[in-house]
C-alpha positions in Angstrom: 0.0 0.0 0.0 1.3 2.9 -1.4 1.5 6.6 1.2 0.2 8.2 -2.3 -3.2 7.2 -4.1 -1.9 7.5 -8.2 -3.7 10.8 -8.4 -2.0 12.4 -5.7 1.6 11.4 -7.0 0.4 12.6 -10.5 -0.4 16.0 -8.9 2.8 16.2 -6.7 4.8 14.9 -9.9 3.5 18.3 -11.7 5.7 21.4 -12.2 3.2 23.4 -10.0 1.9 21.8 -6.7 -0.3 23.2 -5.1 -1.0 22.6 -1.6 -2.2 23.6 2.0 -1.8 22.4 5.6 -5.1 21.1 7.7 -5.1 21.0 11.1 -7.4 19.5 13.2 -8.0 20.1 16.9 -9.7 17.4 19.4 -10.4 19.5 22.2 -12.7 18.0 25.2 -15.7 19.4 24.5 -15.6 19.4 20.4 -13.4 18.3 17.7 -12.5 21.8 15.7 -11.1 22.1 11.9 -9.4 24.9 10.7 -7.4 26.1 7.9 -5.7 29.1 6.5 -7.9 29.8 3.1 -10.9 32.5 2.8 -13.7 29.9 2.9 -15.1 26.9 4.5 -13.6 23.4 3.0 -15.6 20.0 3.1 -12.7 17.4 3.1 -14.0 13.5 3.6 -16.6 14.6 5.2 -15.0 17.6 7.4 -15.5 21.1 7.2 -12.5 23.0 8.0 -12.7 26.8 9.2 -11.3 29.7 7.4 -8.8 31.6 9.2 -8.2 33.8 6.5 -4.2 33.8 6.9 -3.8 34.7 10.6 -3.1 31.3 11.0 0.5 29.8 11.6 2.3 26.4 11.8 5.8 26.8 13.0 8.5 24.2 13.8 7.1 21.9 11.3 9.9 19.4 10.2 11.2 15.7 8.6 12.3 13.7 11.5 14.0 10.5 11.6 14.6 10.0 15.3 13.0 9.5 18.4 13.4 12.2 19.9 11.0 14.9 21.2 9.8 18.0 18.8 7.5 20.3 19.0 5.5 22.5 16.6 3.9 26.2 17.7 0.3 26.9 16.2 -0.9 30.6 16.7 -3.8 33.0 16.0 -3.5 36.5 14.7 -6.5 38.5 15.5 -8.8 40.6 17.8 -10.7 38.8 20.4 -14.1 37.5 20.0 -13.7 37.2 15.8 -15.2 34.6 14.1 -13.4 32.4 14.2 -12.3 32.4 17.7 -12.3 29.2 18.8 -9.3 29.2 20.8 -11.4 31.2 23.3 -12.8 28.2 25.1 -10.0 26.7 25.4 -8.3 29.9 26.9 -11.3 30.1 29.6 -11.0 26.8 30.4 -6.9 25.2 30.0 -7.9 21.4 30.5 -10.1 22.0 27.0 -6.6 21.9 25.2 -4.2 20.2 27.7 -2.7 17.6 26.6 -6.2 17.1 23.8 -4.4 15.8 20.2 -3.5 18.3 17.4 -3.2 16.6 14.0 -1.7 18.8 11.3 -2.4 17.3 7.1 -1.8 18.6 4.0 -4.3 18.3 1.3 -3.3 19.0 -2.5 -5.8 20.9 -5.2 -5.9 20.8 -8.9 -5.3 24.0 -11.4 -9.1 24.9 -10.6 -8.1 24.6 -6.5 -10.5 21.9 -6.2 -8.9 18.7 -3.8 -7.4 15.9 -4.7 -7.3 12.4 -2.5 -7.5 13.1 1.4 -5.3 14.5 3.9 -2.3 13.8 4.4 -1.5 13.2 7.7 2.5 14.8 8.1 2.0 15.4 12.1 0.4 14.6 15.5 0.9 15.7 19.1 -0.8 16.7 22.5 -1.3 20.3 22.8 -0.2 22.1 25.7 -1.9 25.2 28.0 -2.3 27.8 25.7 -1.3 31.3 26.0 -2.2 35.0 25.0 0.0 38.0 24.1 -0.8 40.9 23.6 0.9 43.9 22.1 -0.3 47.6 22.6 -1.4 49.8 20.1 1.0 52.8 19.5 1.5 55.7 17.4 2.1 54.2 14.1 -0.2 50.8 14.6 -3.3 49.6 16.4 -2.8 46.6 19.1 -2.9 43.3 18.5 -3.4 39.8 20.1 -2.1 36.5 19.1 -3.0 33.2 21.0 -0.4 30.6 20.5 -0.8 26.8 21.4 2.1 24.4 21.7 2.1 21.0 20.8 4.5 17.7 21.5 4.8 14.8 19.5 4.4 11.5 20.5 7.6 11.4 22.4 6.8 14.6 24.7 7.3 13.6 28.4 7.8 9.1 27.7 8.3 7.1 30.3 10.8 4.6 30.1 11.3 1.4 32.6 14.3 2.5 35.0 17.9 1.9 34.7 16.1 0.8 30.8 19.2 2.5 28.9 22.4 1.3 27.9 24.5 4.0 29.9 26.6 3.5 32.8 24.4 5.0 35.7 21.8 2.8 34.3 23.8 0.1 34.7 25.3 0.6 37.9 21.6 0.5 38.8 20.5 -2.8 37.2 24.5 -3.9 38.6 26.4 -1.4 41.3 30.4 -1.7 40.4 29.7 -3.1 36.8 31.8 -1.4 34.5 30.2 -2.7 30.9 28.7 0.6 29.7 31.7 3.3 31.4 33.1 3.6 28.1 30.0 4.0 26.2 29.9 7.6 25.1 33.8 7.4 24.0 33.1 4.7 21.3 31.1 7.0 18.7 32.6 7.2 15.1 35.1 4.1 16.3 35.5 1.2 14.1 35.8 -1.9 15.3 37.0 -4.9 13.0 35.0 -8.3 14.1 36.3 -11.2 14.0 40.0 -9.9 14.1 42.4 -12.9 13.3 
């Protein structure tokens, strides 16, 4: 099974791709979809919000390890405008604590019309959001922007202790074992096995 449906890889093998980033948030109350365009989108059966640009995805990124990452997703705006559907979460923190974020892509032909699903390219547990707020001055009005950080899978993991092949782990599964003291010094060391 292929990541791609044939019609998608036909579209991402053009010169021009065309494409935009979904996101979906599961708070605890509702399940809300939003996306940067300038009107609503029905995608398999979804109907994603407009935020109308004031939207932003940042620390999006291709990784190949384990390790814990973690995107920001903000809201440019004045309070109460539609739509402002961060505010229920700001009222009320365990609405978006730890709730999933998933962020997709979705590709559109010349005529902007989709293609396929979405994509899914990233998935997390948002965090407490928070507001900032800048005053107006002499040259520009105020502004607000409510921002929402989310961790991947690997945010805050528990692992079985002493489970890591490193020498205070060790000398806690075996106090005065040795095995793993050289550990960290053997990276980029080649070792020739069997040596005659």
């Amino acid at each position: 099974m292929s990541f791609f449906d044939p019609t998608q890889i036909e579209k991402l093998s053009e010169k021009t791709v065309r494409v935009e980033f979904l996101v979906k948030f599961e708070f605890l109350s509702e399940t809300v979809y939003a996306w940067n365009g300038e009107y609503p989108l029905t995608v398999a059966g979804n109907t994603y919000k407009p935020l109308h640009g004031i939207g932003r995805i940042e620390g999006l990124s291709s990784s190949t390890t384990a390790a814990s990452e973690s995107i920001t997703l903000s809201l440019n705006g004045l309070p109460n405008q539609d739509p402002d559907f961060f505010a229920l979460a700001l009222e009320e923190t365990p609405e978006a604590n730890q709730q999933l974020v998933t962020v997709s892509m979705i590709l559109f032909d010349e005529h902007w019309q989709t293609v396929g699903s979405p994509i899914t390219i990233w998935w997390g547990f948002m965090q407490p959001p928070r507001v900032n707020t800048t005053p107006a001055n002499e040259l520009e009005g105020g502004g607000q922007t409510v921002t929402v950080t989310a961790e991947n899978a690997f945010f805050n993991r528990s692992r079985p202790p002493y489970g890591r092949y490193t020498d205070r782990d060790q000398q806690g599964r075996s106090p005065g074992d040795s095995f793993f003291q050289y550990t960290g010094s053997l990276n980029f060391k080649t070792f020739t096995y069997p040596d005659y």
